[in-house]
N, C-alpha and C positions, 0 to 999 in steps of 0.2 A: 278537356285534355287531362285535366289532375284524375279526374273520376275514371278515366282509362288507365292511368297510373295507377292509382287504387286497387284497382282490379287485377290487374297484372302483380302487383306484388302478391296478392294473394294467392295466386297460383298455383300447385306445386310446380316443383323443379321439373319434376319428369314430366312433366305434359309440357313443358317446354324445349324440351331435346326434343329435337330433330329424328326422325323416325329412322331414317339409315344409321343413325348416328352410335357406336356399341356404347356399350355402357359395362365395367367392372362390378360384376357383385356375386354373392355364392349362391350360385345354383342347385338347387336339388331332382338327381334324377329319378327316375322308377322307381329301379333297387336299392333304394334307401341313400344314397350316398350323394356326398355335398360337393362342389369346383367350386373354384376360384376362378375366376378368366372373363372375359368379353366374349359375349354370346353373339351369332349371325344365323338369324333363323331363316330359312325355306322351308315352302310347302313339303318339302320330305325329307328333310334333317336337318340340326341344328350343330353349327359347329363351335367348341368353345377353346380361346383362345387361353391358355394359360403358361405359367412359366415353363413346363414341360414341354410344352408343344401345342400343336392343335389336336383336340379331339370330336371327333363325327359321329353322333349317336342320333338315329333313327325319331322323328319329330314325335313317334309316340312315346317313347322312353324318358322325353322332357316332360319335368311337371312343372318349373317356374323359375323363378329367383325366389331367394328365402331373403327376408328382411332382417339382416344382418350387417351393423355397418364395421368396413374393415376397417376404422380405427380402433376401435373396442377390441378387435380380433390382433391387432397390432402392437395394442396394450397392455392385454393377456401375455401373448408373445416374450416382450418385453421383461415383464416377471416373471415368467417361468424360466426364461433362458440363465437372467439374473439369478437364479437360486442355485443352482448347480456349476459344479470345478467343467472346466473343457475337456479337459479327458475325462470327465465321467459318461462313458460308451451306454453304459444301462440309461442314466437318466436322457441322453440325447434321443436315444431309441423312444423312451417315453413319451416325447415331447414330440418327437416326431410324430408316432403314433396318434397321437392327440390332433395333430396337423391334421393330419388325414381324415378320420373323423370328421373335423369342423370344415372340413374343405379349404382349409387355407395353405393352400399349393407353396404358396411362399415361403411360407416359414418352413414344410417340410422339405423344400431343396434345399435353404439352408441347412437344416440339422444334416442333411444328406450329407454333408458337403463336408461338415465338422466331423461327422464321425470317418467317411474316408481319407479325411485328411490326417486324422487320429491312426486310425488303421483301413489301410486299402483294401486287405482281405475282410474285410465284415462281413460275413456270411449273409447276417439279417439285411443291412443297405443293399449289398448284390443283388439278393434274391427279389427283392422289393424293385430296384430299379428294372430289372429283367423281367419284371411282372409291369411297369409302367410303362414299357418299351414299346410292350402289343400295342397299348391302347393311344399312343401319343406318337404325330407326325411330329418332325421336329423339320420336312421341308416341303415345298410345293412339289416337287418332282418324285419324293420317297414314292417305290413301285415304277418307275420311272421304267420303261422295256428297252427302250432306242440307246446304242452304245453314246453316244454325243450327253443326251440327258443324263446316264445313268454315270458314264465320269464325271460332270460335274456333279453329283450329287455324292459322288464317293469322297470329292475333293471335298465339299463342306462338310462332310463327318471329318475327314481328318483336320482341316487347316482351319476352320470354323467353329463348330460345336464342338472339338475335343479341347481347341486350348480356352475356352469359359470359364471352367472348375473341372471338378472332380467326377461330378455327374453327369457333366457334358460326355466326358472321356467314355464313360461307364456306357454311356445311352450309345454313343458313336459304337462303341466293342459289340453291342445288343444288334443295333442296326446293319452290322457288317456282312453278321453271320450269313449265307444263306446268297450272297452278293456271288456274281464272276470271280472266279481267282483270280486269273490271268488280267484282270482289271484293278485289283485289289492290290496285289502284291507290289509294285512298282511304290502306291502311295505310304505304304506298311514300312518299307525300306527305307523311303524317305524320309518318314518321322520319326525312325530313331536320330535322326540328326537335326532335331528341333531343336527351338531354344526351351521350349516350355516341359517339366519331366513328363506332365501329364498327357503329352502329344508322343514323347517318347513309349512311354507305359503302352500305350494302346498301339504303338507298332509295333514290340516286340508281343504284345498279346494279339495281335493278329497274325503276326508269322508263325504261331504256334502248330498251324492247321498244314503249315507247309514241309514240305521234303522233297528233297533231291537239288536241291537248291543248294550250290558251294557256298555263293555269295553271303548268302541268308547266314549261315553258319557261321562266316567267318566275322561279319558284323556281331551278331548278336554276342559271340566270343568279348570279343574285343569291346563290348561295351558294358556285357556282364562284368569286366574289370575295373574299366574305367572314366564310368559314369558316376558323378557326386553324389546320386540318389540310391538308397539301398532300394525301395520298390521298385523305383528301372530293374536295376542290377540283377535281382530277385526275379523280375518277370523273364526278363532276357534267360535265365538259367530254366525257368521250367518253361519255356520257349525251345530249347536245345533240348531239354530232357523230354520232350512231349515227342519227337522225332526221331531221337538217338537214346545209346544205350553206354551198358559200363565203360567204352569207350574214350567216353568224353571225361573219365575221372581221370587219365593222362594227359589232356590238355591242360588241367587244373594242376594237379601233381608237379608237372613241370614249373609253376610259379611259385611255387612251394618255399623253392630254394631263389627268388628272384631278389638280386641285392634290396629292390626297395622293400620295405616292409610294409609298407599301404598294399602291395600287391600280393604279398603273402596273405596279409588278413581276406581281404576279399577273395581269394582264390579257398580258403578254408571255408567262408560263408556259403562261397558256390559248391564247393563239396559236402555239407551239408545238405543246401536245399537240394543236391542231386540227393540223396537218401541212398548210394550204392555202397554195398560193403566192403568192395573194394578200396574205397578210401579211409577204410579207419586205420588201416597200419600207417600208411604214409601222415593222417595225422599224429598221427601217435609220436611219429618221428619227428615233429616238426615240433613236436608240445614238449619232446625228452627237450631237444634240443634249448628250447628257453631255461632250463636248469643249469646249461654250459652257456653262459653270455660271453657273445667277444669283447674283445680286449683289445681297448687301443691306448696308445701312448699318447703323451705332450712332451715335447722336449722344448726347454728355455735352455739355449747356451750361446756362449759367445766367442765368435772364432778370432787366431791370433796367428799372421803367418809368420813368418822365421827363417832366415838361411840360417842350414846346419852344418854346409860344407858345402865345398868347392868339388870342383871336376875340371881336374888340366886338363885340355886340348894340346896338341902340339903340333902346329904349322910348320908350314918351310921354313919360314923367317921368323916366327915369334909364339910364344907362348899364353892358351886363353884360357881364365880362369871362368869355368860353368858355374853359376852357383846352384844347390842342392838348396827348394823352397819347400817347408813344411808348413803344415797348419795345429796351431793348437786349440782345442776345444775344452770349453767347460762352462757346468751350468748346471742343471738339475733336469731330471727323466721323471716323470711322474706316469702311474699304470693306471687306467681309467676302463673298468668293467660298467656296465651298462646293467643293474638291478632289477630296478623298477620296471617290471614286464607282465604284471596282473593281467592290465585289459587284455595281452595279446592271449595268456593265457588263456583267460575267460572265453574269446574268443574259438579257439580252438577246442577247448573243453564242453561247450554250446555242438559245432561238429560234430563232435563224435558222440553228444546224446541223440542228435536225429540220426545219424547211422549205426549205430546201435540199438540205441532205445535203453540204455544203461546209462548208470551217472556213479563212475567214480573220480570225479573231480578233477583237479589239476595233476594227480601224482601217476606219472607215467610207467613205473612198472606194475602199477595193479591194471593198468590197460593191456600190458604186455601182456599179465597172468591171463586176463578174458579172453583174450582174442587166442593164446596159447591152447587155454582150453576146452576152443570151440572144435 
């Protein structure tokens, strides 16, 4: 019995696992290139299980596992991410890059993830996640022909894979394209009213493709305003502007003048990402206006009433003294103008360089003079 034990330890581990059993390590295929993921072989493809998804490549395009253990790959990781600030977009990119290469999937959904969390328009992450899109199922049904299958599979892009991260969302936007509308759009509508921004983001980037739709319009309006995320806010308006035209610079216009001021700013932000040049005079007007701040009072006083006189009545029988009650007042009136108005400035001055394409600053009549002189 000990001499069986002997033998047994000496083993290795893999001739131990179980033959069905996957096993996580980096794979290398054909064309030069490394995964990360649990491999399931058949006689005519191999499919590999990774953070992305699964992907299905042809039994002759596999050349093996590379012996490479992912703690070392973990480790690496570890100090590279360590040397660099979070919002450094170049080095995440880098490091990313590097991911891919070594096949370690992991770590490049992370950087993925940091950099669109940094910025959602990354051109580089986009274009990359849209190129990983082809290659990676992210459900058993994806291609799915039957309407019963093919709803639920729309459902888990929206209510599943979009609210994960950032790349979820991304891959969910990838996957949509090319889908039923008329199946699509009801889930599109609904996720702008998630709890997650990243569920929202991907409904108004999907209602982009649509028109004729009120409904659509008056959402995506209404949340272009008053959603807490500016990437919502932002998609929502080139969602409208991908459908409509200078038109929609009067729905904005009008909140211009809206007593809150949270709803002024944001209605200049969307008048920018609109780009029509129709909105630069109406900003124009709204930036004079921060150089005339309203004016309001405090008044501290203290009232005093008083008769000052009488008023006879005179009845049948007797004579009724009315008395005359005044009030007197006094105290202090203080005038309180509102200054400090930079950011809103900044704000609106931001506007009118994307509708423009010029930058003369916060001072309103050299805007006047430009747009005078066009």
């Amino acid at each position: 019995m000990k001499t069986f034990v002997s033998i047994l330890l000496l083993l290795p581990v893999s001739l131990l696992t179980s033959p069905g059993v996957p096993t996580e390590r980096i794979h290398r295929l054909l064309d030069g290139s490394h995964v990360q993921g649990r491999a399931r072989l058949s006689p005519t493809e191999v499919r590999l299980q990774t953070p992305f998804g699964d992907r299905v490549i042809p039994r002759g395009d596999y050349v093996g596992p590379q012996q490479v253990r992912l703690e070392d790959l973990k480790t690496w990781y570890r100090d590279a991410t360590g040397a660099i600030a979070d919002r450094d977009l170049a080095g995440h990119r880098r490091i990313a890059e590097e991911c891919r290469a070594l096949g370690y999937m992991t770590g490049l959904r992370r950087e993925l993830n940091v950099i669109l969390k940094t910025d959602t328009d990354d051109r580089w992450a986009r274009a990359l996640l849209d190129r990983l899109a082809k290659d990676y199922r992210v459900h058993r049904l994806e291609g799915a022909s039957k309407g019963k299958e093919l709803r639920r599979y729309i459902d888990f892009l929206f209510e599943d894979l979009a609210r994960r991260d950032n790349v979820g969302a991304v891959f969910a936007g990838s996957k949509v394209r090319g889908l039923a509308k008329d199946l699509v759009y009801r889930p599109a509508m609904k996720a702008l009213k998630h709890s997650k921004p990243r569920v929202r983001w991907l409904g108004a980037h999907v209602l982009r493709g649509y028109s004729g739709k009120p409904n659509r319009v008056q959402e995506l309006f209404r949340r272009s305003l008053q959603d807490g995320v500016w990437a919502v806010r932002r998609e929502c308006v080139r969602s409208l502007k991908a459908t409509g035209g200078a038109s929609l610079v009067k729905l904005y216009e009008k909140q211009l003048t809206n007593p809150k001021q949270m709803l002024q700013v944001r209605s200049a932000q969307a008048l920018g990402e609109l780009g029509f040049e129709a909105a630069a005079r109406p900003l124009v007007k709204v930036l004079a206006d921060t150089w005339r701040p309203n004016r309001v009072h405090i008044v501290n006083t203290r009232q005093v009433a008083y008769v000052k006189d009488y008023d006879v009545e005179v009845a049948q029988t007797a004579f009724i003294a009315d008395p005359v009650v005044d009030v007197l007042q006094e105290g202090t009136v203080l005038e309180v103008a509102l200054i400090s108005v930079s950011i809103v400035r900044r704000v609106y001055r931001d506007a009118l360089v994307r509708v423009t394409g010029v930058d003369f600053g916060v001072d309103p009549k050299k805007w006047r003079a430009h747009l005078d002189a066009k």
